[in-house]
Each structure stands twice: as structure tokens, then as C-alpha cells.
N, C-alpha and C positions, 0 to 999 in steps of 0.2 A: 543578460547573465554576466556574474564575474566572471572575469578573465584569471585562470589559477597560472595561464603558464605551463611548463611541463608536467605529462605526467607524473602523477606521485606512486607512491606503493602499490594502492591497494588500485590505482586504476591499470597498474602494468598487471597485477595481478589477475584482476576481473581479465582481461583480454589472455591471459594464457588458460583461463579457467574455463574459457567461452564464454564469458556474460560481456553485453555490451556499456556495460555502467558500472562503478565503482559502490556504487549501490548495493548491489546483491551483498555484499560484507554486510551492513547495515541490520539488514532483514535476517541475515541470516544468525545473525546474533540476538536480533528478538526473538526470531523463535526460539535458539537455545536457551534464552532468558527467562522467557515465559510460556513457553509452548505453545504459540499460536499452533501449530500444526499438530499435536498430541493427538485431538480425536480426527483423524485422517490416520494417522498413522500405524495403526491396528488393522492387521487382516482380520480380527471379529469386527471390527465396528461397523453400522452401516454407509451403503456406499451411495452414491460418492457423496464427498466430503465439497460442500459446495462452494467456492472462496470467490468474491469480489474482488476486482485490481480497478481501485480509480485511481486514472491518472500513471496508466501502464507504462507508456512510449519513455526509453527504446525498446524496452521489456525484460529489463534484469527479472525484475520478483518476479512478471509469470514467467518465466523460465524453472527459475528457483522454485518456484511453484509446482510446476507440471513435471520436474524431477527430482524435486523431493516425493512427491505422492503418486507420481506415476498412474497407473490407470485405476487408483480409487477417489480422485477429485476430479470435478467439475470445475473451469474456469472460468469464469465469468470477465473481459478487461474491456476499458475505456480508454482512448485518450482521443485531444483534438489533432493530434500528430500520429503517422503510422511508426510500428513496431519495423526494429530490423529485424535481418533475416539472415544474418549474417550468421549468427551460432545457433538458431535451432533445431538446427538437423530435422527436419518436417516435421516438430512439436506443435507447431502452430498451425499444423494442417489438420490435427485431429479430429474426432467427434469429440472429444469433451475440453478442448477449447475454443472458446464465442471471443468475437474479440470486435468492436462496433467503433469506429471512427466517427467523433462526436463529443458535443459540449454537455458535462453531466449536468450543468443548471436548466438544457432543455427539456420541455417536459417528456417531447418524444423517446430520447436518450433514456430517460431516466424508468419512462412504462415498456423502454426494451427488457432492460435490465431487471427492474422488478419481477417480470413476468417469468424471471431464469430464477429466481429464489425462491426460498427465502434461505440463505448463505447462513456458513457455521464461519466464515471469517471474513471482515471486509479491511481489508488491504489499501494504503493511501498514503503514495509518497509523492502525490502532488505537491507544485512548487508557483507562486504566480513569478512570471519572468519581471526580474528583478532591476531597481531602478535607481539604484545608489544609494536613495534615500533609505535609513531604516524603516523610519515611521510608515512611508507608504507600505514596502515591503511585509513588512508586520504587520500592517493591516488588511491586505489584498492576501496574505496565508492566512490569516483569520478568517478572512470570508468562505474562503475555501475549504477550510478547516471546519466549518460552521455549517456548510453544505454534506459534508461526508457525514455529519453527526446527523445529519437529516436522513442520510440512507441508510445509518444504522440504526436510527428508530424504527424504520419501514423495512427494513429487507433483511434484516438480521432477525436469524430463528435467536430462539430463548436459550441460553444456555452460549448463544455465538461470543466471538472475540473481534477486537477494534483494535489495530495499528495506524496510527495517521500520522502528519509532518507537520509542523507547526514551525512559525520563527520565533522568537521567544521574543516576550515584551507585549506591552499592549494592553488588551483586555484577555490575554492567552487561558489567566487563572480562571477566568470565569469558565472558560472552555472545559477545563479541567473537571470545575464543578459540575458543570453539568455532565462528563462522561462519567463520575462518582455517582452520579442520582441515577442513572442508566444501568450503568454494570456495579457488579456486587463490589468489584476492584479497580481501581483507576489510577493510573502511575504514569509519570513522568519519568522518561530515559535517553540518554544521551548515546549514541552503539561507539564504539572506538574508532571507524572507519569514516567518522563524521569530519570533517577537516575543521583542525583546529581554530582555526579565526571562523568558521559559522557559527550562526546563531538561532542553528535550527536544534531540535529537539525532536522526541516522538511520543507522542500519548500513548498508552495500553488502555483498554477497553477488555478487562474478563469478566465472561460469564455474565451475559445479559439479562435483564430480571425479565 
């Protein structure tokens, strides 16, 4: 991974906020963007509201997750690294958070997971660890990027929503196309909280046909 150096802003912030990631900004701006979280967010609608996190670890979004929606979402999280423990105050001990340490291109991993949906949102700020190289880099988020689009063809109900991380460059645009042939809406967004010299990005994915 790069080496950034001192904390910046928004990661001195995430630590007086409780999140262990500079991250939770990020997410938390696409939802106000685009309302990932809208149908959760109604004490009419039904419950719970069931959300995928590939690619959890340290665990800012399910955090963000399980207190923004409180006891009307299900959390579904992966990662091949454990979660801290540092700020959830026993959120991660609940009944309706699952959380599986595990590679999601396993198939076992992946028919855990399935068998917990089918999800109204799937959530993915996975990153591959990073090698100086652009070209590799962008191509190793691609692949990654191209696995999640896999779980939201299969584990995402009709109607659900797709956030993922991409590096930008590559064959990224074809990605794009294909999340446009998938959901009804499909956009490309940058959050403010992104550090300026990355070259990452995030897909939206609404409203699955």
C-alpha cells in the first residue's frame, strides 16, 4: 500500500467519530448522494433491510451501516483480514450482524453468503494491495471489481443498489457498461474524502432490473 504519511483530515476525523478508516466519509457521501440506504430507512418498509459488505476489514461502512439502520438491517461482511474492535461498542456482536473471514472468489465463501440473501444493497470498497505499478493495480481492481458484479447478479434482489471501488483506467468503462445493462442507472462518482492524487473512483449500481 501507499505510504500517505501523516494523518490528513478526514482520517483524524473518522478516529474522533469512532470509525477506524477514513473511508466511512466516502460511503457516507454516497448514500447522501444517492440513497443507498432510502429503503432501510422507513419504519414502514419491510424489515430488515438486507446489505452485503465485500471487502469489510477494518470495518468503517459496516459500522456506518449497522448505525445508520440500526435494528432494521441485516449485515451481511467479508473480508480476508479481521474487523477492529476498537469502536463498535458490541455492534459486531449482534444477531443481525454475520461477518465470515474469507476470500470471496472462494466458492465456499461466496455459497455462505448467498444463502444470507438475497440483499437490497451490496456494498464494496475493496482494494487489491497495491504495487506501484498503475497498470497492474488497475488491473487487479478490475478483477475485483468484475467479481462483485458477479455477486450482484446472484445475490442482489430486484429493485437492490451496487457501490463498488474501482482504480480508474483500463478496461474500467466496460465495467461501467455492464453495471448500465444491470441496473436501470449506472454512474460513476468520485466522494470528496477520496485523496486527491488517487485514482480510485466508485460505481453506483440503482435499482436492479
Amino acid at each position: 500500500m501507499a505510504n500517505y504519511g501523516k494523518p490528513d483530515f478526514w482520517a483524524l476525523k473518522s478516529q474522533k467519530e469512532g470509525y477506524p478508516a477514513r473511508s466511512v466519509y466516502k460511503l457516507r457521501e454516497l448514500d447522501e448522494k444517492f440513497g443507498l440506504f432510502s429503503g432501510g430507512s422507513s419504519s414502514g418498509s419491510s424489515f430488515p433491510f438486507r446489505v452485503l459488505d465485500l471487502g469489510a476489514a477494518p470495518g468503517s461502512w459496516s459500522l456506518y451501516t449497522l448505525r445508520t439502520l440500526g435494528d432494521r438491517v441485516f449485515l451481511a461482511a467479508v473480508d480476508i483480514s479481521s474487523l477492529s474492535r476498537r469502536y463498535d461498542k458490541g455492534l459486531f456482536d449482534r444477531d443481525n450482524f454475520f461477518f465470515i473471514q474469507g476470500d470471496i472468489t472462494e466458492e465456499d465463501t461466496r455459497n455462505i453468503l448467498l444463502s444470507r440473501g438475497p440483499y437490497r444493497l451490496l456494498l464494496s470498497d475493496l482494494a487489491p494491495a497495491t504495487t506501484g505499478s498503475r497498470q497492474v493495480d488497475t488491473l487487479r481492481s478490475l478483477g475485483l471489481a468484475e467479481t462483485v458484479l458477479e455477486y450482484a447478479e446472484s445475490a442482489l434482489a430486484q429493485g437492490g443498489h451496487l457501490a463498488v471501488k474501482v482504480f480508474q483506467g483500463g478496461d474500467t468503462v466496460s465495467l461501467l457498461k455492464r453495471i448500465r445493462e444491470l441496473f436501470r442507472v449506472g454512474k460513476s462518482f468520485k466522494p470528496q474524502a477520496c485523496r486527491r492524487e488517487s485514482f480510485e473512483t466508485y460505481y453506483i449500481g440503482l435499482d436492479k432490473k
